[in-house]
C-alpha positions in Angstrom: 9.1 -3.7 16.6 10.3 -0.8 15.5 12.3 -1.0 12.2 12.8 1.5 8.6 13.9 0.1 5.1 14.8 2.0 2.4 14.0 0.0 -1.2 13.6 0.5 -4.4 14.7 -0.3 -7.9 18.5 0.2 -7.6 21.2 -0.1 -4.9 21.2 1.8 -2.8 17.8 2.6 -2.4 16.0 5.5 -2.5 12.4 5.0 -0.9 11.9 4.9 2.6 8.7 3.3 5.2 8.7 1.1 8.3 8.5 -2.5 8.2 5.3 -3.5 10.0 5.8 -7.4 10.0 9.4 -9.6 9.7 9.3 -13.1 9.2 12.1 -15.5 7.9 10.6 -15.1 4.2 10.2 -12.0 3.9 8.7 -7.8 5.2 5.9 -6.1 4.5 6.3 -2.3 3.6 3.8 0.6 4.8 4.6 2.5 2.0 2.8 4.9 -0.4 5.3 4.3 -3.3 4.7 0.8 -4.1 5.6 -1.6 -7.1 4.1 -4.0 -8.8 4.2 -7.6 -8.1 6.8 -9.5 -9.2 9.1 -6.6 -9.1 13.2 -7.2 -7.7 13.6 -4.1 -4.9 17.0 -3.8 -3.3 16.2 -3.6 0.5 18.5 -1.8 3.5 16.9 -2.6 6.7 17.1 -1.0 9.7 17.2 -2.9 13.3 18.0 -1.4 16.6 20.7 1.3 15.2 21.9 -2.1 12.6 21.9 -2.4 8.9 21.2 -5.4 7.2 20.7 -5.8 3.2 18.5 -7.9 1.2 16.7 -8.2 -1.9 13.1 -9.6 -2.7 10.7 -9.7 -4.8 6.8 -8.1 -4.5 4.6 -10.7 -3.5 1.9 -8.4 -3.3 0.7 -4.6 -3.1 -2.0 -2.0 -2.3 -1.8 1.5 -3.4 -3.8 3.9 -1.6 -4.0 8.1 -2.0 -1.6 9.7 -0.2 -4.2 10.9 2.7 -5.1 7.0 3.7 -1.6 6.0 4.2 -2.4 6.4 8.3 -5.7 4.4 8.1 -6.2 1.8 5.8 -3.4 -0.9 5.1 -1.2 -0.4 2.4 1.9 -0.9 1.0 4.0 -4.3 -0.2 5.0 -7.8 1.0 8.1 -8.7 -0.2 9.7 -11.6 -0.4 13.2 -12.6 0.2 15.4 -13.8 -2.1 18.8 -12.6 -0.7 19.1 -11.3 3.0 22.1 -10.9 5.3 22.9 -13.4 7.9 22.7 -11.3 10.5 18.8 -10.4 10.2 18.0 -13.7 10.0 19.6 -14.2 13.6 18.3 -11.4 14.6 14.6 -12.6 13.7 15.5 -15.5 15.3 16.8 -14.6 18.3 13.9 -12.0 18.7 11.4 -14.6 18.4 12.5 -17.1 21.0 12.1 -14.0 23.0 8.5 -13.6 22.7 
């Protein structure tokens, strides 16, 4: 899958990374900028050319310099609290695929 998110503090967001996993609950961000857990991000999430918004909360994060972004994992998991209709049919429909 091949899919960006900008997040961050306010709405719209600001930051930007690729997802790297999707589930029904929630992303996970490989991201340099990260937040601290427990933190509400404003999420715009990008599918196939489609836009789809949600909010979540950091459910975990690892910071790592700059340089190791490419080799060690990093970033966020957020989870959802708020996400259009439409991704979750899209998850859906993408995993009955596979």
């Amino acid at each position: 899958m091949r899919a960006s998110v900008r997040y961050g503090l306010t709405n719209p967001p600001e930051q930007f990374a690729f997802i790297t996993d999707l589930s029904e609950t929630g992303i996970c961000i490989k991201a340099h900028q990260v937040f601290g857990v427990g933190t509400k991000l404003y999420l715009k999430i990008t599918i196939d050319d489609v836009d789809y918004m949600a909010e979540g909360v950091v459910a975990w994060a690892k910071k790592v310099p700059h340089g190791m972004v490419h080799i060690t994992k990093c970033g966020m998991g957020v989870e959802f609290s708020r996400v259009d209709e439409g991704l979750t049919k899209h998850y859906h429909m993408r995993k009955a695929r596979h």
